[in-house]
N, C-alpha and C positions, 0 to 999 in steps of 0.2 A: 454762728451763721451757718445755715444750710446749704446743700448742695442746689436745692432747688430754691433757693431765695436769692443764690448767687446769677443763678441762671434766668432768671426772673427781673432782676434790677436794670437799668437802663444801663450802656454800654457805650464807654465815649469812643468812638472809634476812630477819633483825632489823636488821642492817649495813643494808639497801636505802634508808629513807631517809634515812641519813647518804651514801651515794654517788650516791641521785638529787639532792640537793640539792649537793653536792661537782660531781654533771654538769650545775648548774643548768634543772634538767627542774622544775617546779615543779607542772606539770599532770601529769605521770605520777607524783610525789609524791602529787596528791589524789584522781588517778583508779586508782590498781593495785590498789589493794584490794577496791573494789567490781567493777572488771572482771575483778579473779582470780577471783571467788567466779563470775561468769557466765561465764567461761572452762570453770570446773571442774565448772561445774551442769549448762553444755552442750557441752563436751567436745571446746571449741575447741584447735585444732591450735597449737602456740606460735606459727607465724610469723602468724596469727589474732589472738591474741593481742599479741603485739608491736604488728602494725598499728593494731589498733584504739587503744593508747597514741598511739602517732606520729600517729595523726589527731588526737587531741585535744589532742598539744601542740601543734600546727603552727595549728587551729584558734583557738585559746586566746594564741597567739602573735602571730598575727593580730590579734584582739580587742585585744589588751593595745601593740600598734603603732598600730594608729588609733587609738587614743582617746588615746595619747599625741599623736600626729602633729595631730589634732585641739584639744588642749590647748595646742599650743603654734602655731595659726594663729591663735589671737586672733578667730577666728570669732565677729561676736553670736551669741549663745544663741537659739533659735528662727526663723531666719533662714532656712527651708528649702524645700524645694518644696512638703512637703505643705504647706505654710503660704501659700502664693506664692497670690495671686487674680489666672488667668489671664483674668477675665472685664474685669476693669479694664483689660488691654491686647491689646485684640483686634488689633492690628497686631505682636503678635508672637505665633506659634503658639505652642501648649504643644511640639511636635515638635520645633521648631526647638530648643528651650530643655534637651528631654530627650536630643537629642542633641548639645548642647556640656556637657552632665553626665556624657555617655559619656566626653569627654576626647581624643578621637583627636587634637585640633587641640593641644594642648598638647604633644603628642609629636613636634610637629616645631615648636615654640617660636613659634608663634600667636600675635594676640594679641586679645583682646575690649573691646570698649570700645560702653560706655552711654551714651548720650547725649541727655537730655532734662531735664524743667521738675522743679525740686526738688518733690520728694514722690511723684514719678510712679513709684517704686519700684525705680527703679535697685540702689540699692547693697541690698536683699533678692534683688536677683535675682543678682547677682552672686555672695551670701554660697549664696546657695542654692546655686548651680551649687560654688561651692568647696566645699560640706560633702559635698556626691557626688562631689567627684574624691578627698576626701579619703578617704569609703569604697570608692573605687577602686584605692588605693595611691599618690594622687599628696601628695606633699607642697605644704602651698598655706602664704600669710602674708597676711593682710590688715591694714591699717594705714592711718590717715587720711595723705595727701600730705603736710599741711604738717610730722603729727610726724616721716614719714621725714624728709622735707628737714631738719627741725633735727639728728636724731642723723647724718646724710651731712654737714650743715655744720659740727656738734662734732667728726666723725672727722678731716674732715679739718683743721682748726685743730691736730689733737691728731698730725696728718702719719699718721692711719692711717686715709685712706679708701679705701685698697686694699683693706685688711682686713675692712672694714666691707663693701663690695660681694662681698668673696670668700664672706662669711657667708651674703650673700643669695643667693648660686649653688643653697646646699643647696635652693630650693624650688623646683618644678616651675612652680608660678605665685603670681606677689605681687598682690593686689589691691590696689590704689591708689583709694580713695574720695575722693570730693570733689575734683580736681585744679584745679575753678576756683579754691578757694580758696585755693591755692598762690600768692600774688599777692606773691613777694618779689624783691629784686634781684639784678639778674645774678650777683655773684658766688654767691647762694645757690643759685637755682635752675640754675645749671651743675652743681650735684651730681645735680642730677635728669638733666638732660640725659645725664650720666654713667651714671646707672642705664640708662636706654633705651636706650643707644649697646651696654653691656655686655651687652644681653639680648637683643639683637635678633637673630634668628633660631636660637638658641641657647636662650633661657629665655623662658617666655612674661611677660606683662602683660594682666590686666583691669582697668579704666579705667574710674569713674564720673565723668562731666563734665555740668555742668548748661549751660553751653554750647557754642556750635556751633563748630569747630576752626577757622573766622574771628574767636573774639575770644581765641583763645590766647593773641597775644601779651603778656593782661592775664599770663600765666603765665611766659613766657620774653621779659624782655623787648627779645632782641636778636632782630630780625625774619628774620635765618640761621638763629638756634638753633632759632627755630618753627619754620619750614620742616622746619628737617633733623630736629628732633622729629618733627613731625608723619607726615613720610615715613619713616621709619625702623617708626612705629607703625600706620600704617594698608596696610605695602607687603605682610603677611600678616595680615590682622585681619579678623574679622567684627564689624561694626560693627550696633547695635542702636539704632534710632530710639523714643523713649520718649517723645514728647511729647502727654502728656495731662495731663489736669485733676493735681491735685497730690492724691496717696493721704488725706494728712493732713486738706486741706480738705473731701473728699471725704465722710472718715469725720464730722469736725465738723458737716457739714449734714444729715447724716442723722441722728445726735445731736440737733440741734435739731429737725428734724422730727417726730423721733420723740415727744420733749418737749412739742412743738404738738399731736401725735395726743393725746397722752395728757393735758396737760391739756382738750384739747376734749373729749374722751370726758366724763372727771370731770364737768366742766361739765352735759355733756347727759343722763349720770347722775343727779346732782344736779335739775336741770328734769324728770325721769321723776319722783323720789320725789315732787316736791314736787308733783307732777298728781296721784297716786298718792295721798296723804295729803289733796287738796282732793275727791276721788271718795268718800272713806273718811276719815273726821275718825274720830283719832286717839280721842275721846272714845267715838264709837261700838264700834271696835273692842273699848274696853277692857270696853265695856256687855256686847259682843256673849259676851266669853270669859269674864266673870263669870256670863253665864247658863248657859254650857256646862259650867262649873266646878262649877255648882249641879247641874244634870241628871247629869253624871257620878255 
């Protein structure tokens, strides 16, 4: 059969979405009908037509890829820039922070790493920067250190930690929170070693550590392995200094303060009525509105 005998023959177009769902088009399934009717209203040309479908499923395909890709980085929920209070860390710009969101440094397997006093907002900032590479197209993982290091020490007991590191290749960048508290023994934390050695210059790593890369070794603790960690991680890395008052404590004292304002208010509240009622005894007042009550 020919091209123009196909084109020619009559065309059931009741069949159409048993063969768009058959071409797994699932958005030109819910969009054709309402864009035939504005095709035909305003006398768009088919290849008009056509296009306008293929932008919505491409768009829609999109959509329907991040928010999986996003589902499955284990990303906290709300973690993001609008959310981020850049006023709490004036030693790192908002610029700075909006352009490792852009991602460039990830494409040539960079790597990021936080470094400051627990609460001072490290691993929000981190998560933020992941949830915008992730509406970027990058595929990202975040995971606390110690539970990688246990499923890298079960893989490989189980003789498949190859397999295990191969899974991790699918991401652009793996976020590692908390690595101080990775505090296990050699033989475990050489699966981590293993991760960094495998990524390096190749796949990136962001890096929340609450101390300073001189108390590593509580992390690795063969004082080689620090080293060649540590080099391995900082020889393309933007490093980010974070040490301020800690977010947590932060918000708790201003909680109490706020507490303090507000019972002192009541207080002084309270001391007005009671001036207020010694100017004006309650007895008179009620003299006063019964006489008014009478005149009405």
């Amino acid at each position: 059969m020919t091209a123009s005998t196909r084109t020619t023959r009559a065309v059931d177009v009741h069949a159409l979405p048993a063969m768009l769902t058959a071409l797994r088009l699932p958005s030109f399934h819910r969009h054709w009908t309402a864009l035939a009717e504005c095709a035909d209203t305003e006398g768009w040309p088919a290849a008009r037509f056509l296009a306008a479908l293929a932008e919505v499923e491409l768009a829609e395909r999109e959509t329907r890829r991040i928010q999986r890709h996003l589902a499955e980085s284990r990303l906290p929920g709300g973690k993001t820039l609008a959310t981020f209070d850049f006023k709490a860390l004036p030693g790192v710009p908002r610029a700075r922070v909006e352009a490792l969101a852009a991602g460039d440094w990830v494409e040539t397997g960079a790597n990021l790493i936080a470094i400051g006093n627990s609460g001072a907002g490290k691993t929000h900032l981190l998560c933020a920067i992941g949830h915008a590479l992730v509406e970027t197209g990058r595929r990202v993982f975040y995971t606390r250190t110690t539970d990688l290091v246990q499923r890298l020490q079960a893989a490989r007991r189980d003789l498949a930690l190859e397999a295990a590191l191969g899974k991790l290749d699918k991401y652009d960048l793996i976020i590692l929170d908390d690595i101080g508290y990775a505090q296990k023994d050699q033989a475990e934390t050489s699966v981590l070693f293993e991760l960094i050695a495998r990524r390096y210059e190749t796949r990136s790593l962001a890096i929340a550590a609450n101390q300073p890369f001189s108390a590593w070794e509580r992390v690795f603790p063969d004082k080689a392995v620090t080293v060649a960690a540590i080099d391995r991680l900082v020889h393309h890395a933007t490093i980010l200094e974070m040490n301020v008052d800690s977010y947590r404590r932060r918000a708790a004292a201003d909680r109490t303060t706020a507490e303090i304002n507000s019972r002192a208010t009541t207080t002084d509240n309270l001391a007005d009525n009671l001036a207020d009622n010694q100017d004006h005894p309650v007895g008179d007042s009620l003299a006063e509105k019964a006489e008014k009550d009478v005149i009405i």
